[in-house]
N, C-alpha and C positions, 0 to 999 in steps of 0.2 A: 373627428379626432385629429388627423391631420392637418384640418386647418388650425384650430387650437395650438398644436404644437408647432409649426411654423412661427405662428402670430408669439409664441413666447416664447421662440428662440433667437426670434429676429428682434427681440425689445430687450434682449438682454443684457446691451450699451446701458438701458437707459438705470440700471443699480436698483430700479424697483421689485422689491425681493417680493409685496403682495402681489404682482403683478403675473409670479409663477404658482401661487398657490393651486389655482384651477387644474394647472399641467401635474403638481405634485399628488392633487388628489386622483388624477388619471391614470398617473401610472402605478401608485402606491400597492395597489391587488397585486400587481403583478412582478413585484420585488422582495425580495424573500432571502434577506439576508443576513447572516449573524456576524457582528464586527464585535473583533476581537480587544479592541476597547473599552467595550463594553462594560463596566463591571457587576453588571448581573449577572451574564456570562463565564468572566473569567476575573476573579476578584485579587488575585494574586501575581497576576502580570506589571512589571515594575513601569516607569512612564517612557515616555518616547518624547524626544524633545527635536526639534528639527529648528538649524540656524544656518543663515546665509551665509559663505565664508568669501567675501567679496576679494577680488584681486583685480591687482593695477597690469598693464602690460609693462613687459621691458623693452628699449628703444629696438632692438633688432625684431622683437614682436609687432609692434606698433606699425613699423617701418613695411612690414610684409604685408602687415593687413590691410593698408593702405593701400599696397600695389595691387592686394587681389580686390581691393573696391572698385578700381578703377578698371582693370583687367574684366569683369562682370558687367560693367556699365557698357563697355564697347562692345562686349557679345551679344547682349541681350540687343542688341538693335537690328541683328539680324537674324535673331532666332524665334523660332513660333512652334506650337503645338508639344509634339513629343519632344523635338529635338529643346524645346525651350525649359522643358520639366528636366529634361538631364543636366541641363547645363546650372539652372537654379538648385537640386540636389547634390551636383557635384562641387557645386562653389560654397556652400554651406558645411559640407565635411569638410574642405579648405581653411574653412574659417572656423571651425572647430579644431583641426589642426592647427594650426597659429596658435589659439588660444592656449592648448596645451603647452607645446613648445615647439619653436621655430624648426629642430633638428628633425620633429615629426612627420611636416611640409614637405623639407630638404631632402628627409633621408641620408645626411650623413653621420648620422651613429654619435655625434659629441654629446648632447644631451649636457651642455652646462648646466646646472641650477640657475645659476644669476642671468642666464638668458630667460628666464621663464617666471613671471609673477606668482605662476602656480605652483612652481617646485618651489621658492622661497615661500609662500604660503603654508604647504603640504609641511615644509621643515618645522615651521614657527609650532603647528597643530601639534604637531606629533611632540617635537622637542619635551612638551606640556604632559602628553601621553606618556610617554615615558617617564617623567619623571614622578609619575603615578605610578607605575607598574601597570600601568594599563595595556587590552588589547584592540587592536585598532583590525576593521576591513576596508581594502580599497579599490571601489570598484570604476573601472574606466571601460568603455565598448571596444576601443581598440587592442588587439592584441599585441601591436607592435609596439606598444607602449609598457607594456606588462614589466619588461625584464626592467629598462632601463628607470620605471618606477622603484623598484623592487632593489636596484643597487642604489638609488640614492638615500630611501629609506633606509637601507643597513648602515647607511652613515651616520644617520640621526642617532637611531637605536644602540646603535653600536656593535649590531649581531643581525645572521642573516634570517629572512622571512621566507617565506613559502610563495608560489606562484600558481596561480590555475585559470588553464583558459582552453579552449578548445581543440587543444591538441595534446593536453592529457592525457592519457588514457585512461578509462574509467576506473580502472583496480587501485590507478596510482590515486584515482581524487580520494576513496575512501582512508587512504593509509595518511594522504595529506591533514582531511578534517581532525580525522583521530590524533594527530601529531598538533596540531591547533588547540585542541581541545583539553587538550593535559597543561595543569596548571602550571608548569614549568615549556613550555613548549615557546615557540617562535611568538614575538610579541606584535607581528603585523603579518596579512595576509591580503594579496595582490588578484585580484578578478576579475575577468574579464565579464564584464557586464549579464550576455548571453550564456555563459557558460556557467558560471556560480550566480548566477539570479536566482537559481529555482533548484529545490529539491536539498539542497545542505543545510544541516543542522551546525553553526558557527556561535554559541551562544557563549562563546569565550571572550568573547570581543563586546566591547562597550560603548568602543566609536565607530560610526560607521561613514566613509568619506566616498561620495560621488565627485571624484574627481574632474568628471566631465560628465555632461545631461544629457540622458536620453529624452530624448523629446518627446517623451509618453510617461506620464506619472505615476500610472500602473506599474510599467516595467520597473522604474526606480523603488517604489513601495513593497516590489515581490522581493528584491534587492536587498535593503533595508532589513525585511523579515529574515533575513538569513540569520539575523542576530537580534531581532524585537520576534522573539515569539516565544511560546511553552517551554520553560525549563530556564529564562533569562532568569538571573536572580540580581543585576543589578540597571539599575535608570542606562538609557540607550538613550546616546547623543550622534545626533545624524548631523553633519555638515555637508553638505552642498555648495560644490564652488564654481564665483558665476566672475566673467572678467567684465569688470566694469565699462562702460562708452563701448562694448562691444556687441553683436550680433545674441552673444547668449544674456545677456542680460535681458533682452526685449524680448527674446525669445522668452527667459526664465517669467517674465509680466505673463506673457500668454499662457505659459501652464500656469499659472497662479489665478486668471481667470476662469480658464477652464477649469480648475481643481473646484475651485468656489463654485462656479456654475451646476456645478455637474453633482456635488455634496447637497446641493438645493434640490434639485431635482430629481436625482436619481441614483447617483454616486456611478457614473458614467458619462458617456459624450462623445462626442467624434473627435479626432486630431482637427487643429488647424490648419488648412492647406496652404501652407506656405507656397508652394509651385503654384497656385491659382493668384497670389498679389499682384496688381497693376507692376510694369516697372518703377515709375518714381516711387512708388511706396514699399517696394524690395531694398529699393535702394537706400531709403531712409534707413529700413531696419538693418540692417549690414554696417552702414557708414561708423566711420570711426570717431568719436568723444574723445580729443586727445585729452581734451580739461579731466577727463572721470579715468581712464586708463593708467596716470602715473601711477608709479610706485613708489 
């Protein structure tokens, strides 16, 4: 059985979907799962619809991410083993930071919009959202990010929204959901990935905005359910926003892989170890697309 499974994980490049059938009969006994999907299942659950929301960098983004390309290519030449898994993990929250916004990097509190492809993005979405009456979730991993989301969105909206993340206190998240949840209540709420991933009941909300990607699809899909699940009574549109010629976009290809892989198989899979890439081939995936990046 293990050689089997090798031999059709390692052909996986080659797109031949018959070529997993053998592996999917293998493991099928032993998966045993009801997806909520389904509509044998669950015939009343409204649809879930999931679109890329692509963004351009702005030139003081671009400008950063280039220096930490270059900054990464000089380290890695003298780094090996542990110390080289730190320095490749540490340089990709880097460049996830950039992506978000420059001020996140920096840490000095400005938080323009027009420095960030993403906050002009986030504005265009929402701008739309509201003038539906809609409610929106937005989840990002960083909590340092939370608040100064959360005032720029009041701009849009034109009223303030709700925050939660990890240092909530647990009494206050239940009084927060309940305040979400009344149909006059805040029309956007701000989540820290980890924190409001799992366990809230949010079905007030219609959109739902992965501000920045965790690089596991599961975690984003527990995410996601915070607002597609039992008691949703209207269609759930998920955005996902990926910064174009940038590190997440190559990244977003790989969970798009693996998502496909893993749906064939078994509706799982291991993460891609990015800390195992040769250097030139780190490098590739990080390098900056100035052509694909404007705005």
């Amino acid at each position: 059985r293990r050689r089997h499974t090798r031999y059709f994980l390692a052909s996986r490049g080659l797109g031949d979907v018959y070529k997993r059938q053998p592996l999917r009969s293998l493991v099928r006994p032993y998966i045993l799962r009801r997806m909520k999907t389904d509509r044998r299942i669950i015939r009343d659950l409204p649809e879930k619809t999931e679109v890329k929301a692509f963004c351009g960098l702005a030139k003081r983004q671009a400008v950063l991410y280039g220096g930490l390309v270059d900054e990464l290519a000089e380290a890695l030449r003298d780094a090996e083993g542990m110390k080289r898994r730190g320095l490749v993990l540490a340089s990709l929250l880097r460049f996830k930071q950039v992506c978000n916004h420059p001020s996140q990097l920096l840490d000095d509190g400005l938080f323009e919009p027009q420095d960030s492809g993403k906050f002009q993005r986030l504005a265009g979405i929402c701008e739309e959202i509201a003038s539906r009456g809609e409610k929106v979730l937005v989840f990002t991993q960083f909590r340092s990010l939370a608040a100064p989301l959360a005032e720029h969105l009041a701009s849009v909206f034109g009223r303030p929204g709700l925050v939660l993340h990890g240092g909530t206190p647990v009494k206050r998240r239940r009084a927060l959901v309940e305040e979400f949840q009344d149909d006059g209540g805040p029309p956007f709420f701000v989540l820290s990935l980890k924190a409001g991933g799992t366990g809230l009941n949010l079905t007030a909300a219609s959109h739902v905005i992965h501000f920045d990607r965790w690089w596991n699809p599961a975690v984003e899909n527990q995410a996601t359910d915070r607002a597609f699940r039992i008691g949703q009574q209207t269609n759930v549109l998920v955005h996902k926003f990926v910064c174009q010629g940038t590190v997440e976009e190559r990244v977003d290809a790989l969970i798009q892989e693996k998502t496909s892989l893993a749906a064939e198989l078994l509706e799982g899979g291991a993460e891609t170890m990015l800390t195992e890439m040769a250097d030139e081939e780190l490098i590739r995936l990080v390098s900056l697309d100035l052509d694909r990046t404007r705005i």
